[in-house]
DRENDO-910563 format. One record per residue (C-alpha): residue in three letters; chain; x, y, z. Coordinates in Angstrom, 3 decimals. Example, Ala and Ser with C-alpha at 12.3 -4.5 7.8 and 13.67 -1.06 7.14 Angstrom:
+-----+---+----------+----------+----------+
:   r : c :       px :       py :       pz :
+-----+---+----------+----------+----------+
: ala : A :   12.300 :   -4.500 :    7.800 :
: ser : A :   13.670 :   -1.060 :    7.140 :
+-----+---+----------+----------+----------+
This chain:
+-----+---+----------+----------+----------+
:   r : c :       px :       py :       pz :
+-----+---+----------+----------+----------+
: unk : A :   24.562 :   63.641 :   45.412 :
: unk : A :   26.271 :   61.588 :   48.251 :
: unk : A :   30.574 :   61.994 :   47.776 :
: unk : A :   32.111 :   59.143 :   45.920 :
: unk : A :   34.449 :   57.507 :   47.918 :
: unk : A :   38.074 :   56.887 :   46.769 :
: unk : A :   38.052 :   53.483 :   49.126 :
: unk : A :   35.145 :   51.904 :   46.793 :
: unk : A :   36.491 :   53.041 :   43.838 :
: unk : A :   33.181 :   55.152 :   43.232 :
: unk : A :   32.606 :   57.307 :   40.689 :
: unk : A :   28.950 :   58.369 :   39.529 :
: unk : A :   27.785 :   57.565 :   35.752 :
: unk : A :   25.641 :   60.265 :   34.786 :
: unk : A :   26.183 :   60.120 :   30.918 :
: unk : A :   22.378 :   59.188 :   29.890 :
: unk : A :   23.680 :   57.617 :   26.721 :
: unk : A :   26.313 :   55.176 :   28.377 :
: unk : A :   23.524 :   54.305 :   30.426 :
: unk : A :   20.783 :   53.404 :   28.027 :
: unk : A :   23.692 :   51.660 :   26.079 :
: unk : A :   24.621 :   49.577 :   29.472 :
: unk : A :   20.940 :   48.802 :   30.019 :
: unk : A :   19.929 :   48.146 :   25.768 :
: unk : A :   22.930 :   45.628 :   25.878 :
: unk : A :   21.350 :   43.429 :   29.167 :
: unk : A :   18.334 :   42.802 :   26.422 :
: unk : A :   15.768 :   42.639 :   29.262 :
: unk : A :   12.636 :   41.354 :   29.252 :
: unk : A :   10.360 :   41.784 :   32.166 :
: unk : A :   10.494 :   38.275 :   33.410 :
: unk : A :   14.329 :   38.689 :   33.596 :
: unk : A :   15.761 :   38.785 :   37.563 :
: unk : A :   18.861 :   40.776 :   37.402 :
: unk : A :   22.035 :   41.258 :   39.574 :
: unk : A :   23.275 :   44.501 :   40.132 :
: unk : A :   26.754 :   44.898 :   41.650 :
: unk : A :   27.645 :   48.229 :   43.258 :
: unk : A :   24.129 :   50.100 :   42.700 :
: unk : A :   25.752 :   53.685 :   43.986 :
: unk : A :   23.317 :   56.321 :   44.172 :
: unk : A :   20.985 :   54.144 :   41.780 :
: unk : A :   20.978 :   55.695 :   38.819 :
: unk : A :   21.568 :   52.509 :   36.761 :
: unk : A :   19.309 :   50.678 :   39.160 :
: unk : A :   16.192 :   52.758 :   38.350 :
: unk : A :   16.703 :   52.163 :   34.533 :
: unk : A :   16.701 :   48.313 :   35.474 :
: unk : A :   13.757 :   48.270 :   37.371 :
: unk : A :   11.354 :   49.830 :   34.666 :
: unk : A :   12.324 :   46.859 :   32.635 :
: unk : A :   13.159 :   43.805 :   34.760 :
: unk : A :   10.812 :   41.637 :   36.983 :
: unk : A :   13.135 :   42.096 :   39.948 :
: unk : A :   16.325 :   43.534 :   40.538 :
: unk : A :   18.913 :   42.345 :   43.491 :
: unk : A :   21.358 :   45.330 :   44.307 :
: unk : A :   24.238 :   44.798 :   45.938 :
: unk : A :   26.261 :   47.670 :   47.729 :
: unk : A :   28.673 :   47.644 :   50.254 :
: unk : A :   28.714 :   51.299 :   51.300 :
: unk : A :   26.542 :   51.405 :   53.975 :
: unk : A :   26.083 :   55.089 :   54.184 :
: unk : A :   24.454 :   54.654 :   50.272 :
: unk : A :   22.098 :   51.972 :   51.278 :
: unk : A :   19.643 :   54.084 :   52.749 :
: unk : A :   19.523 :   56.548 :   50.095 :
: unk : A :   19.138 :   53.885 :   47.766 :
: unk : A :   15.957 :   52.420 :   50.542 :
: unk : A :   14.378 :   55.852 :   50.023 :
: unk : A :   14.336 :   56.328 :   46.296 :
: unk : A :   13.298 :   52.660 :   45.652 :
: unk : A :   12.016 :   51.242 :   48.886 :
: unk : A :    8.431 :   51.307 :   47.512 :
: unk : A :    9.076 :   49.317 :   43.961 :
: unk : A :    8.332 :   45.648 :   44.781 :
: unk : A :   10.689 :   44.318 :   42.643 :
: unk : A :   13.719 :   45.815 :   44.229 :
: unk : A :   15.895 :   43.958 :   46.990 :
: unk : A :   18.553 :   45.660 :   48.201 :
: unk : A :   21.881 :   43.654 :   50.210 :
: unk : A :   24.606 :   45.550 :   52.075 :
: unk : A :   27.837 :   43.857 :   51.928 :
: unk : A :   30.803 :   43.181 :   49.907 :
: unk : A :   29.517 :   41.145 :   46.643 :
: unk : A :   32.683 :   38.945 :   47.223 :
: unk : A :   32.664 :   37.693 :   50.032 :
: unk : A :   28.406 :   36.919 :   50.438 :
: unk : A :   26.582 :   34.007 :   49.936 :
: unk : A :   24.088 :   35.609 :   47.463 :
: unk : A :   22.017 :   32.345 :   46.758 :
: unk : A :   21.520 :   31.954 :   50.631 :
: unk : A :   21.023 :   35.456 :   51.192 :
: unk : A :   17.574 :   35.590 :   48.988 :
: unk : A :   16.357 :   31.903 :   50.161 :
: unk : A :   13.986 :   34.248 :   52.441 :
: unk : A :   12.826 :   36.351 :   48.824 :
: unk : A :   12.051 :   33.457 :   46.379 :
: unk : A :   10.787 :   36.498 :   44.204 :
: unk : A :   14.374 :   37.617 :   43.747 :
: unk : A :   15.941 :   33.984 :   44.069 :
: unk : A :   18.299 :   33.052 :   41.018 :
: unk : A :   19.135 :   36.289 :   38.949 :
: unk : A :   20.268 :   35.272 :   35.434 :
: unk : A :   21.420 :   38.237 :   34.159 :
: unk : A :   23.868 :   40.927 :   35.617 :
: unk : A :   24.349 :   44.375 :   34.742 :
: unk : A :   26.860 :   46.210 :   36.790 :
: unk : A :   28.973 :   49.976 :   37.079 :
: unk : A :   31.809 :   47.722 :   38.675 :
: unk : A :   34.773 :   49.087 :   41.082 :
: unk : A :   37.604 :   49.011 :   38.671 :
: unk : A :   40.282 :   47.991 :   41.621 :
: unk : A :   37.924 :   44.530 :   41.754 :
: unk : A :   37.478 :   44.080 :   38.458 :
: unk : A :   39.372 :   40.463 :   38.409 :
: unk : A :   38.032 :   38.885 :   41.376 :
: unk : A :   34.381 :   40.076 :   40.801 :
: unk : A :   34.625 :   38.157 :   36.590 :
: unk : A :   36.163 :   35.427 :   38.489 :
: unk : A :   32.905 :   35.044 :   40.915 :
: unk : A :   30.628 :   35.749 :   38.170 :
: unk : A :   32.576 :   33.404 :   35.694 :
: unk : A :   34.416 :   31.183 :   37.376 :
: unk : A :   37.924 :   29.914 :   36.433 :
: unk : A :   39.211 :   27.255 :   33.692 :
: unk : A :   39.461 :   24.919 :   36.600 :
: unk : A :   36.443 :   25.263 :   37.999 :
: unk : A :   33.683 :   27.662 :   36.270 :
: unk : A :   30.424 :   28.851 :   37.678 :
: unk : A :   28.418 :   25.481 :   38.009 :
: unk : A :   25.128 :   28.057 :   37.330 :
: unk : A :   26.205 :   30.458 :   34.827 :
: unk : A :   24.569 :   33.518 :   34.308 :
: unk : A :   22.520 :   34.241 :   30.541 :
: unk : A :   24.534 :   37.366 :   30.394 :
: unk : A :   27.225 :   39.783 :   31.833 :
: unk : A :   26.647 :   43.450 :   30.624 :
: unk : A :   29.589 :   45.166 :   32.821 :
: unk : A :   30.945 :   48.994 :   32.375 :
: unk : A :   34.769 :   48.871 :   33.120 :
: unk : A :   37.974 :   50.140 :   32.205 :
: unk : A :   38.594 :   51.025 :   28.883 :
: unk : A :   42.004 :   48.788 :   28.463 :
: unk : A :   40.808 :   46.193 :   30.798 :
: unk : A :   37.435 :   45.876 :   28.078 :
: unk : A :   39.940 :   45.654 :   25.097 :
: unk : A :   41.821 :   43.212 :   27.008 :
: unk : A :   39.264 :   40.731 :   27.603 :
: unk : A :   37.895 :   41.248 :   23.904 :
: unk : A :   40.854 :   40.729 :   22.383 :
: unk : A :   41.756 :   38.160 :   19.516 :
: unk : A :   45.263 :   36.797 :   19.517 :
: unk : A :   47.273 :   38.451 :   17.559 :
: unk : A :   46.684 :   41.917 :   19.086 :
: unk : A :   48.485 :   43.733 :   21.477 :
: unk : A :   45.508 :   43.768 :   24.033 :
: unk : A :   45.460 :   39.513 :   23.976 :
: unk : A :   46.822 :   38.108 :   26.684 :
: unk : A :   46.182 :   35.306 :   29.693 :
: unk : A :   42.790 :   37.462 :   30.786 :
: unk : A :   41.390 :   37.202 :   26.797 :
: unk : A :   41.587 :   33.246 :   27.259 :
: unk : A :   40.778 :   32.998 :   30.579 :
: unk : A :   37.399 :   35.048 :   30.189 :
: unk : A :   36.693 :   33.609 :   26.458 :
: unk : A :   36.985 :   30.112 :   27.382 :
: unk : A :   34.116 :   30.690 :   29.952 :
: unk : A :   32.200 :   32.962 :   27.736 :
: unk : A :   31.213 :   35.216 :   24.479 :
: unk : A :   32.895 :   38.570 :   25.280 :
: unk : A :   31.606 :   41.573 :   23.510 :
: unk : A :   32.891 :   45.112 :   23.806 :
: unk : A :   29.910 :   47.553 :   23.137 :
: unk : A :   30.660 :   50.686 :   23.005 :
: unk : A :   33.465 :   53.420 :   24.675 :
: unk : A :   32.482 :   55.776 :   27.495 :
: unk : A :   35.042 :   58.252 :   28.110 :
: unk : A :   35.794 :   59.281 :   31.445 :
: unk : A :   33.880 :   62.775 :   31.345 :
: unk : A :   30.543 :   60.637 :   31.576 :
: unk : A :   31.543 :   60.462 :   35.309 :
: unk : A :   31.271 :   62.307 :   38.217 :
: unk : A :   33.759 :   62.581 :   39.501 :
: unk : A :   35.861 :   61.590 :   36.389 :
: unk : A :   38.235 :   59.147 :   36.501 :
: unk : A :   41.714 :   58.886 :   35.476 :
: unk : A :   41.072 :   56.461 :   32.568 :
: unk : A :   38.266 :   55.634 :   29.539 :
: unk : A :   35.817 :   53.078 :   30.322 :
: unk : A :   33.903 :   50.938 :   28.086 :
: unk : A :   30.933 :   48.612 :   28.530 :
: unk : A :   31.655 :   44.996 :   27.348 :
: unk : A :   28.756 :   41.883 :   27.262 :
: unk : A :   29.745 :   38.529 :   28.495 :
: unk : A :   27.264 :   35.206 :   27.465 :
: unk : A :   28.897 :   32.019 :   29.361 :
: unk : A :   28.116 :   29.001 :   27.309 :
: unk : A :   29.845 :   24.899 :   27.691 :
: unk : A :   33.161 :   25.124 :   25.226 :
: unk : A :   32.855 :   22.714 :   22.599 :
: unk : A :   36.180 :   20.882 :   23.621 :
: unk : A :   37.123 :   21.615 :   26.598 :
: unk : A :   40.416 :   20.869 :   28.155 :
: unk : A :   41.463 :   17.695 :   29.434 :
: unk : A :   42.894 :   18.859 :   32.153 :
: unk : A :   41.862 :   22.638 :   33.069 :
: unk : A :   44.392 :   23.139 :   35.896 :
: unk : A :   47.415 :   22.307 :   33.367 :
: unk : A :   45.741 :   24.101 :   30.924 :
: unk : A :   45.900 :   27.624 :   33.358 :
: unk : A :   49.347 :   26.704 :   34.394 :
: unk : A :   50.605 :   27.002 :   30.510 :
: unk : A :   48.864 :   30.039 :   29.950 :
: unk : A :   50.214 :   31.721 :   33.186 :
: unk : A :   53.198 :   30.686 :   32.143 :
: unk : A :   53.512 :   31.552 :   28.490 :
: unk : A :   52.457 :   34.935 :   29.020 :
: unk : A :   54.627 :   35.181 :   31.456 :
: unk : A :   57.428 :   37.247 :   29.387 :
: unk : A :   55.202 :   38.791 :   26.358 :
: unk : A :   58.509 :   38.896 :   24.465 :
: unk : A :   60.202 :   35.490 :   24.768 :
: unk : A :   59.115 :   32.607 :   22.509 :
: unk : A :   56.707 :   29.780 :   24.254 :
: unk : A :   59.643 :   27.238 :   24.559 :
: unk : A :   61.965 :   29.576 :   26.496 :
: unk : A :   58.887 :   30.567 :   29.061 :
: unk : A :   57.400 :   26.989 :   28.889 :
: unk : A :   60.500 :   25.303 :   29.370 :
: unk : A :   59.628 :   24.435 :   32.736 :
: unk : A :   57.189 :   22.391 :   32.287 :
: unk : A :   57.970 :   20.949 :   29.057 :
: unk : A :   61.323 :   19.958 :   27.118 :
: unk : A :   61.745 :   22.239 :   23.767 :
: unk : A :   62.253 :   19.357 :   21.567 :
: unk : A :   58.749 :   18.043 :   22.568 :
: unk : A :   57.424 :   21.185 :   22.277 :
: unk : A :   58.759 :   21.639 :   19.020 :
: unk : A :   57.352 :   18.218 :   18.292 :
: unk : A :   53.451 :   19.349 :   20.138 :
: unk : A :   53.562 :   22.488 :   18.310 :
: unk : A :   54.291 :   20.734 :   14.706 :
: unk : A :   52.075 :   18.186 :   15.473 :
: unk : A :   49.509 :   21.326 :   16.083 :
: unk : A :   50.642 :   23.077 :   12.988 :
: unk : A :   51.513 :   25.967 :   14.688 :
: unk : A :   54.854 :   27.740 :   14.133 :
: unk : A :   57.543 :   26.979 :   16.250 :
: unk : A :   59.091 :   30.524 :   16.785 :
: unk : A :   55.106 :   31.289 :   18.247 :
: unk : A :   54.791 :   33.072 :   21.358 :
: unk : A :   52.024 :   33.144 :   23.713 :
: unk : A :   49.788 :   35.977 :   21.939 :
: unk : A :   49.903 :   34.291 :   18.665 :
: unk : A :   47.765 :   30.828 :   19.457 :
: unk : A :   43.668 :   31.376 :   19.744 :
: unk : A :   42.247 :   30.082 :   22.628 :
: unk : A :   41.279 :   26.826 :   20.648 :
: unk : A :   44.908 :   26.343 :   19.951 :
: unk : A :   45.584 :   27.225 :   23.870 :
: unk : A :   43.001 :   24.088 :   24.514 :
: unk : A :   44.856 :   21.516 :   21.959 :
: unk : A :   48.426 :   22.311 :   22.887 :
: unk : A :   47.507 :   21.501 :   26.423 :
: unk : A :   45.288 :   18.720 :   25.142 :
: unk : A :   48.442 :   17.627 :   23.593 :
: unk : A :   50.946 :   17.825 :   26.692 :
: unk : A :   48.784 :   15.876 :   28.832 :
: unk : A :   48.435 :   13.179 :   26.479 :
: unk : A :   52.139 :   12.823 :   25.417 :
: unk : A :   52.723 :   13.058 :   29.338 :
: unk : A :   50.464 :   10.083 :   30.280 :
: unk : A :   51.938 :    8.184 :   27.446 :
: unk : A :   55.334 :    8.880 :   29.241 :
: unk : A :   54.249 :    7.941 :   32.267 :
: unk : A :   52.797 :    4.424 :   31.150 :
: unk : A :   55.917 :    3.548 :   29.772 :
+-----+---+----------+----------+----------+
């Protein structure tokens, strides 16, 4: 087994029962096309390819691609691409393998250290989501970063990521794996979570002020939302948005659901045009 490398944040799943639960939670059918991010030494990838019609690895350690060439080299449906899953065009890279062209589900052992920007090129943003989503997002990561994105408000794990990832998609958390499934074991828990993007019913008016308020009210976890949203907006017509809302004045940012995220900044846009037409 090749040595994980500390710069890729590697570490090598070899729990058999976090796998099958990674792979059981992608619901695969054999006409599915899957993405795999970070294939490692491949022991997630040859679960995939027993069950999917074609598999699209990506790995940027270059010293792992041509171990990962000999153990699957021969399985037709298996397309392997060195490089750094952020930064390539993966669409233009398989225009030459219409086989493999548009996975729609991925299934990924991610690098922890990348864990936001690889949801955000999966997902998307508020502002401006994925304009093809994927069916499904089965992703092991860390353990507090899973209950994060999971989380309803009201919990101590809810925060800006929980609304930013739940207004793109379903988020699911699975099942724990604890760090001794590893090799070698990591510092912290990990846990596999499953993501289904879907269109929000209402979505926001305006999706760039509606990320603004959220970075902003989470800010400072322990002020009120008028004292951290007082830059942008006066706290008696907060007071008056927020009534108007039926939602309790004293709230702060944890205690509003992502729908009442949506309507409060619904709510400021419209009471700002009005302003502004006066």
């Amino acid at each position: 087994m090749p040595k994980a490398r500390k710069q890729f944040g590697q570490h090598w799943l070899k729990s058999e029962k976090a796998l099958n639960k990674i792979v059981s939670s992608a619901e695969l059918t054999e006409r599915d096309r899957v993405l795999e991010i970070g294939p490692g030494t491949g022991i997630l990838t040859r679960q995939l390819l027993t069950q999917a019609e074609a598999v699209v690895s990506v790995e940027i350690d270059r010293d792992l691609c041509p171990i990962l060439v000999q153990k699957f080299g021969k399985n037709e449906n298996f397309l392997l691409l060195q490089g750094d899953f952020l930064t390539i065009d993966i669409d233009q890279l398989l225009e030459p393998f219409p086989a493999f062209q548009n996975p729609r589900k991925v299934v990924a052992n991610i690098p922890y250290n990348i864990t936001g920007p690889i949801l955000e090129k999966v997902l998307g943003t508020i502002a401006a989501p994925n304009p093809k989503p994927f069916e499904s997002i089965v992703l092991l990561l860390q353990k507090e970063v899973a209950l994060r994105i999971c989380a309803n408000s009201n919990s101590s794990h809810y925060g800006a990521l929980s609304i930013r990832v739940q207004y793109l998609a379903d988020a699911e958390f699975m099942c724990d794996v604890p760090a001794k499934a590893f090799s070698p074991p990591p510092k912290v828990d990990s846990a596999v979570i499953r993501l289904k993007p879907r269109a929000i019913d209402n979505p926001a008016s305006d999706p760039r002020k509606l990320e603004t308020l959220i970075k902003l009210g989470f800010s400072s976890r322990r002020k009120m939302l008028r004292n951290n949203l007082k830059s942008v907006i006066e706290t008696e017509e907060l007071n008056a948005l927020l009534e108007q809302l039926n939602i309790d004045s004293q709230s702060r940012a944890e205690d509003l659901s992502v729908r009442e995220w949506i309507e409060l900044s619904n709510a400021f846009v419209m009471s700002t045009s009005a302003h502004n037409s006066h």
